[in-house]
N, C-alpha and C positions, 0 to 999 in steps of 0.2 A: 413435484412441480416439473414442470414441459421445460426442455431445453432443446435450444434453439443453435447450433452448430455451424458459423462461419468459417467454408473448408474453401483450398485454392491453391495457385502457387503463388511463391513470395512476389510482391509488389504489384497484386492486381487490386490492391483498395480495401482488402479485407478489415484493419483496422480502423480506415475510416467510415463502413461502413459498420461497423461495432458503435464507434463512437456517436455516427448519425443517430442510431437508435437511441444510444443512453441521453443523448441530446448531452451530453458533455466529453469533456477531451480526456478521456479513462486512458487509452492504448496508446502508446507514441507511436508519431507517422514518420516517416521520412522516405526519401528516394533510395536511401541505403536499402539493399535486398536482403533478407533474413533480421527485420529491426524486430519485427515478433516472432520471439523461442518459445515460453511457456505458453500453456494456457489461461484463458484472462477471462475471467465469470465475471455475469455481473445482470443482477434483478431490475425486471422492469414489468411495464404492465404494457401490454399490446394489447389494442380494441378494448380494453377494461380489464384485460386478464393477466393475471402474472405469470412471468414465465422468466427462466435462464438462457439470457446469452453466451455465447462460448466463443471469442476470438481463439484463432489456434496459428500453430506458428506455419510459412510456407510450405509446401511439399516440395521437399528438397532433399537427393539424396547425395549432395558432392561433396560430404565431408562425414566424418564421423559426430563431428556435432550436427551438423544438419539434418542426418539419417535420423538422430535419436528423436530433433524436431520432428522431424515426419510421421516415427511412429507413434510418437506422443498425441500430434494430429490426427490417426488416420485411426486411433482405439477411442478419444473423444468423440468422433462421427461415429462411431459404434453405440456409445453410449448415449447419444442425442436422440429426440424423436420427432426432427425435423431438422434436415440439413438444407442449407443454403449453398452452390459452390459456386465461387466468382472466375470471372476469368478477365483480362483486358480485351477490349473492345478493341482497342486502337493495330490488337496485333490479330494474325491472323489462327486461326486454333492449332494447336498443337496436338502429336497424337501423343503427348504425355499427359493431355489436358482429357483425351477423351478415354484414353485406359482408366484417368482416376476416375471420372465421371459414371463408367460402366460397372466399374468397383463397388461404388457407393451406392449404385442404381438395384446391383445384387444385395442390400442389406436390407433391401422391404422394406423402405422408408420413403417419406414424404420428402421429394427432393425437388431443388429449383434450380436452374441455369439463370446465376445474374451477370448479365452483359453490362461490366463497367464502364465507366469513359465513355458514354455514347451521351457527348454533350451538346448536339441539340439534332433536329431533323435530319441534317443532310447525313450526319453518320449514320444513322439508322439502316443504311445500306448495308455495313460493317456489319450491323448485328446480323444478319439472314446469313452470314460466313456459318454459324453456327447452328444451323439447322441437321447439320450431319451429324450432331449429339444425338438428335432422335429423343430432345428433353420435352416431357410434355407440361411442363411450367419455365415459361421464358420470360424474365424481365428485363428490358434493355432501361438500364439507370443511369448516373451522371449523379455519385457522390458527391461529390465537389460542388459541383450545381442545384443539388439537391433535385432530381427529377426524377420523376418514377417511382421514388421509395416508397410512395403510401401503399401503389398498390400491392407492393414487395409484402407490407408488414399487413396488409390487409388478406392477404393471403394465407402466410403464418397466422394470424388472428384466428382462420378457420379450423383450426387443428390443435386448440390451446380449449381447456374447458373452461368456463364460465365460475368465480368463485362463489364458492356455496351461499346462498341466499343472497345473491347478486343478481337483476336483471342483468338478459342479456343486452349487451354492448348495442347501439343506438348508433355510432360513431359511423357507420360505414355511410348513412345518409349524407355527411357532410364531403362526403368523397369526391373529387370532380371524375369526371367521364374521364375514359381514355384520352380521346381526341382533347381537349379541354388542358391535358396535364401537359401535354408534350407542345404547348405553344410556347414561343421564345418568352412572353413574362409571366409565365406561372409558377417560379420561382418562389417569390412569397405569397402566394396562393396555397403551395403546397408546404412550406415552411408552417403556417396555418395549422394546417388537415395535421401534418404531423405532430403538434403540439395537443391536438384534441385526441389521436388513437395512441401516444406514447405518453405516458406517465411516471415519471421518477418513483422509485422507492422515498418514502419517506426516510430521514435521516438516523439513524438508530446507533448514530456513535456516545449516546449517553449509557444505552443499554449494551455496549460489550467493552472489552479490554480490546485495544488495537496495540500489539506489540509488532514492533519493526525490525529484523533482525537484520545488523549491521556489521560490517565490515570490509577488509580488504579482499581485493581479487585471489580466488583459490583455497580461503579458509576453512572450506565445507558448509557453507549458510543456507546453499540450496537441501544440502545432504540433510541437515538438521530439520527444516521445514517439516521434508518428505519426513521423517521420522515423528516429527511431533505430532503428524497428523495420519498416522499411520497409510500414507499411501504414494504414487509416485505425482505429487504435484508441480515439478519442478521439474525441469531438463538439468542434470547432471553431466560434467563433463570436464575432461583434464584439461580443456583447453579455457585459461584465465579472461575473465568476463564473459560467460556463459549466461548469466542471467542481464537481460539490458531493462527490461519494463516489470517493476513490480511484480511478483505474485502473490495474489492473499488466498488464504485459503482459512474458513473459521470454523470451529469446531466448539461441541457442550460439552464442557465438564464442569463438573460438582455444581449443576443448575448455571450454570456462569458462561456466555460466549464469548471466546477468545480470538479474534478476527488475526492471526498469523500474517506478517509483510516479511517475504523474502526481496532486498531491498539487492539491488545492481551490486559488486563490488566494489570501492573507488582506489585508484591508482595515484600515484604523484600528479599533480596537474600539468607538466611537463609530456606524462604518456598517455594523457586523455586523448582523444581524437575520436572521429565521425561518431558514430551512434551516440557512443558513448558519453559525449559531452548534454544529450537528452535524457541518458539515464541520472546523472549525475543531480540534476534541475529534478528530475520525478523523486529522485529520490530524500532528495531537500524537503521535496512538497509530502512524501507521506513522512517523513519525522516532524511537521510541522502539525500532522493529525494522531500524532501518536499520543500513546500513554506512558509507555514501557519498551526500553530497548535492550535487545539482545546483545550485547555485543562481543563477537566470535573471536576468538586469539588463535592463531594456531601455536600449539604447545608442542611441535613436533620442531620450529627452529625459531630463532632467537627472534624477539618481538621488535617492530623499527619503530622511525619517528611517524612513518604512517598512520601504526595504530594509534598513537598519541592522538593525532590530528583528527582520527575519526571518532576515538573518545571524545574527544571535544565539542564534537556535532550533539552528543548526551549531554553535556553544559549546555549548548548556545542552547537546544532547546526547552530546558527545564524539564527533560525526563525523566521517571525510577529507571535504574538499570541493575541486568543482571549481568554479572560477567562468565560468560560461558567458554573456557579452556574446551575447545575441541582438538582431535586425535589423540587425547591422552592414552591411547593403546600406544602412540611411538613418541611420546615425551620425550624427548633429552636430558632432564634432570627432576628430584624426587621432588615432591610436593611441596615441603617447606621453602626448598630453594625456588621454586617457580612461583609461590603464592606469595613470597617476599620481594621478589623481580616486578610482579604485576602493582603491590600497594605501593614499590615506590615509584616506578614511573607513571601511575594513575591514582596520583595522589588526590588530584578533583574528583574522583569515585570513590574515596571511602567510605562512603553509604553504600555501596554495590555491594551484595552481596557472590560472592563468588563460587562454581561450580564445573567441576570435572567430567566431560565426557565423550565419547566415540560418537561423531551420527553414525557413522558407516557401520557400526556392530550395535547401535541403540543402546551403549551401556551408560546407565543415567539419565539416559534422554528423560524420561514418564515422570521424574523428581523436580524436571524444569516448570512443569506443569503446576505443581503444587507451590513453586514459587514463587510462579507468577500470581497466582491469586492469594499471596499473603503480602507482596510486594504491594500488590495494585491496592491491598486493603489499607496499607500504610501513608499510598500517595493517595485515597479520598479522604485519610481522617481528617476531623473536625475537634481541635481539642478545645475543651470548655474553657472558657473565657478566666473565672477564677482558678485553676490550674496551674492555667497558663502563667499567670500575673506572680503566682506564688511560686514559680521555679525561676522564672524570669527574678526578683524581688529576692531571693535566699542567690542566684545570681552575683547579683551584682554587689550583694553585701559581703560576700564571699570574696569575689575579686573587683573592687571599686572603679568606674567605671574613668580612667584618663583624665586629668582635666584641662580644660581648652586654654591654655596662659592665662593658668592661675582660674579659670573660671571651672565653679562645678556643672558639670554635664550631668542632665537627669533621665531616666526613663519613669515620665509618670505611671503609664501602663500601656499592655499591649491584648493586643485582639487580632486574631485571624478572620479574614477576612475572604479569603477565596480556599479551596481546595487542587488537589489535580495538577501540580500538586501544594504542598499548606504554605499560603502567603500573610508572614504575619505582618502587621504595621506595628512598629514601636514608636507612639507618641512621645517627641523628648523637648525640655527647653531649646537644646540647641543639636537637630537634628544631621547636620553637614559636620559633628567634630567627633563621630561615633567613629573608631577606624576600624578596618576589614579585621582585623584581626582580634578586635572585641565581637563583632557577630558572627564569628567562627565559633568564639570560646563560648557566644550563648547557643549557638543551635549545637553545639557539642553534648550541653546540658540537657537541653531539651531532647536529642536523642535518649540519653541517660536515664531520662524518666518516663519517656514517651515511645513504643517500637515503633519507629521512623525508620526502621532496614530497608534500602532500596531505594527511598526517596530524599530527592531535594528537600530543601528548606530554605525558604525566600525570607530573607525579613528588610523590611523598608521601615528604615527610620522617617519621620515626617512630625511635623512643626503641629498644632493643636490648631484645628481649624483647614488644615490641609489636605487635597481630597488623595484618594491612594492614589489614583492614576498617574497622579504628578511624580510621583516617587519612584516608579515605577524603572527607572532610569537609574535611581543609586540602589535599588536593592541589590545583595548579592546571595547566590547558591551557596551551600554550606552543605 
């Protein structure tokens, strides 16, 4: 598949112009400079064809994090086979703008000059600044305004093939003329046209595992990534909060796609600030898409209430998790005393399954692999309705269930009702006198007889004739 290479320097529009095409807000924008680090994929269909987009992070070389962004940037436009490079309109070119641009011009690729910020006629003057590129594909657009992009992707359109027994694409008829795009209201004119040449991917999160890998600033999340997916997906770097926007990166094993999120670090809410406080929101929004979360310890010094609190984001969302001890090449103490440290202060994870390993030397990493898809096997099951009833039923004769002042509390029966993970409903006479700590002691059981490793277990008590939804609100994780 064609991929399509957004190259520039930091805060000329480049994410918003990512975002324009997926026709959704994938890449966080802000006026903060350096707000995109890694690189950020993401499939779409231009003129009917599918291809890959590549946000990439500014070209910037004033930091040792930033260098690493650049070069991260500047081997993606290597790997592209059609580069895009932006520049701001409003300023005037730069010769660090046209070094890189002559750079890129030598890699024998299909390259374009897009003149940002040229939001309506009278700047257009602005754009002819840049004629001293000597680009011979010039788009003067207004992201923001949406102007000019059709014929930006109408363009790339030309250099994308056609999918196998697919007519070619039809769409460029509906295109308006030059002159036609650039008038003050053709704003939703071309809002339009772009709706008919860009086409979302259909949604395909039934068919893979999306696992989030979570934690505090500095724990190695990004290192692990790069390692699960054997490659450098990820800007690595000493410097804490390195990663600010998502990275997914998916990969096939064992028949199975596993759609990898290297998620932002999160800090006390006290040392949040700028970007950051956008990573933090993105990163709420993909555990709320997840299935499976990683979540990173560093086992090299002593674990805070941090980690606690971002444990807890694997409750609010009804997660599987796996607990992944990372640097265990510089541990501070032997296994039992750390694996004893983690079950009591992540007592709400006792279904997590726990595991030791190095990103930075890959020892262990390939075994996370496998556990993920025994995990994710345990957060789809569906267990049979009489099973269920007959462990639940030997349950409660075993240990009788409380009674409400003097009144017997019953469970006539129970049935699962959802998956992803297993929500059961327990029909009872009197469903509000079940206390938390009787459906602790029954999804205990039901672990016991059912391998539920790594996953929640929901159970909602509710009145007979009750719909789940309403319940929804006293169930609890177990």
């Amino acid at each position: 598949m064609k991929k399509i290479a957004i190259i520039g320097l930091p805060n000329v529009g480049k994410s918003s112009l990512f975002n324009r095409i997926a026709k959704q807000r994938i890449a966080i924008t802000s006026d903060f400079s350096g707000t995109t680090r890694d690189i950020k994929t993401h499939k779409v269909y231009i003129t009917d064809k599918p291809c890959l987009i590549l946000d990439t992070g500014g070209l910037d070389k004033s930091s040792e994090l930033f260098l690493n962004v650049h070069n991260m940037s500047m081997e993606a436009s290597k790997k592209a086979d059609v580069i895009v490079m932006v520049v701001d309109g409003k300023l005037l070119p730069s010769e660090e703008e046209k070094k890189i641009f002559y750079a890129l011009q030598g890699l024998g690729k299909p390259i374009a000059l897009i003149i940002n910020k040229i939001d309506n006629d009278k700047e257009m003057e602005r754009a002819w600044e840049f004629d001293e590129f000597g680009a011979d594909h010039v788009f003067p657009i207004s992201v923001s305004h949406n102007r000019g992009v059709s014929a930006l992707l109408e363009w790339i359109g030309e250099f994308l093939p056609a999918p196998e027994g697919s007519p070619a694409s039809e769409s460029e008829e509906s295109l308006c003329d030059e002159d036609e795009a650039w008038e003050e209201d053709s704003a939703e004119e071309e809002e339009e046209e772009i709706a008919n040449i860009v086409e979302m991917v259909e949604d395909v999160g039934n068919q893979q595992i999306n696992v989030a890998i979570i934690g505090r600033v500095n724990v190695g999340k990004s290192s692990l990534l790069n390692a699960l997916v054997g490659k450098q997906r990820a800007v690595v770097s000493s410097v804490a909060g390195t990663t600010i926007d998502p990275v997914d990166e998916s990969i096939e094993y064992n028949e199975k796609v596993i759609n990898f999120v290297d998620t932002a670090g999160l800090r006390r809410r006290g040392k949040i600030e700028g970007i950051e406080k956008f990573a933090l929101m993105r990163t709420k929004e993909m555990l709320e898409r997840a299935n499976i979360a990683l979540l990173v310890l560093d086992s090299s010094e002593p674990f805070l209430e941090l980690d606690e609190r971002i444990a807890g984001l694997v409750e609010e969302n009804n997660l599987a998790c796996i607990i992944v001890l990372n640097k265990w090449d510089e541990a501070m103490d032997d296994f039992e005393k750390v694996t004893a440290e983690v079950r009591h202060r992540f007592k709400f994870l006792s279904y997590a399954p726990l595991i030791t390993v190095s990103a930075k030397s890959k020892q262990r990493v390939s075994k996370i692999k496998d556990m993920i898809l025994s995990v994710y096997e345990n957060y789809s099951q569906h267990i049979p309705t009489r099973q269920l009833n007959e462990v639940i039923r030997e349950a409660t004769i075993r240990h009788q269930i409380p009674s409400d002042h003097s009144k017997v509390v019953k469970i006539y029966f129970a049935t699962q009702y959802q998956t992803k993970p297993p929500r059961i409903a327990l029909v009872m006479n009197k469903p509000r006198s079940l206390h938390f700590s009787y459906k602790r002691y029954l999804a205990n059981k039901l672990r016991d007889v059912f391998n539920l490793e790594g996953s929640p277990i929901l159970l909602y008590p509710r009145a007979k004739g009750e719909r789940d939804n309403e319940q929804e609100n006293s169930g609890e994780e177990s």
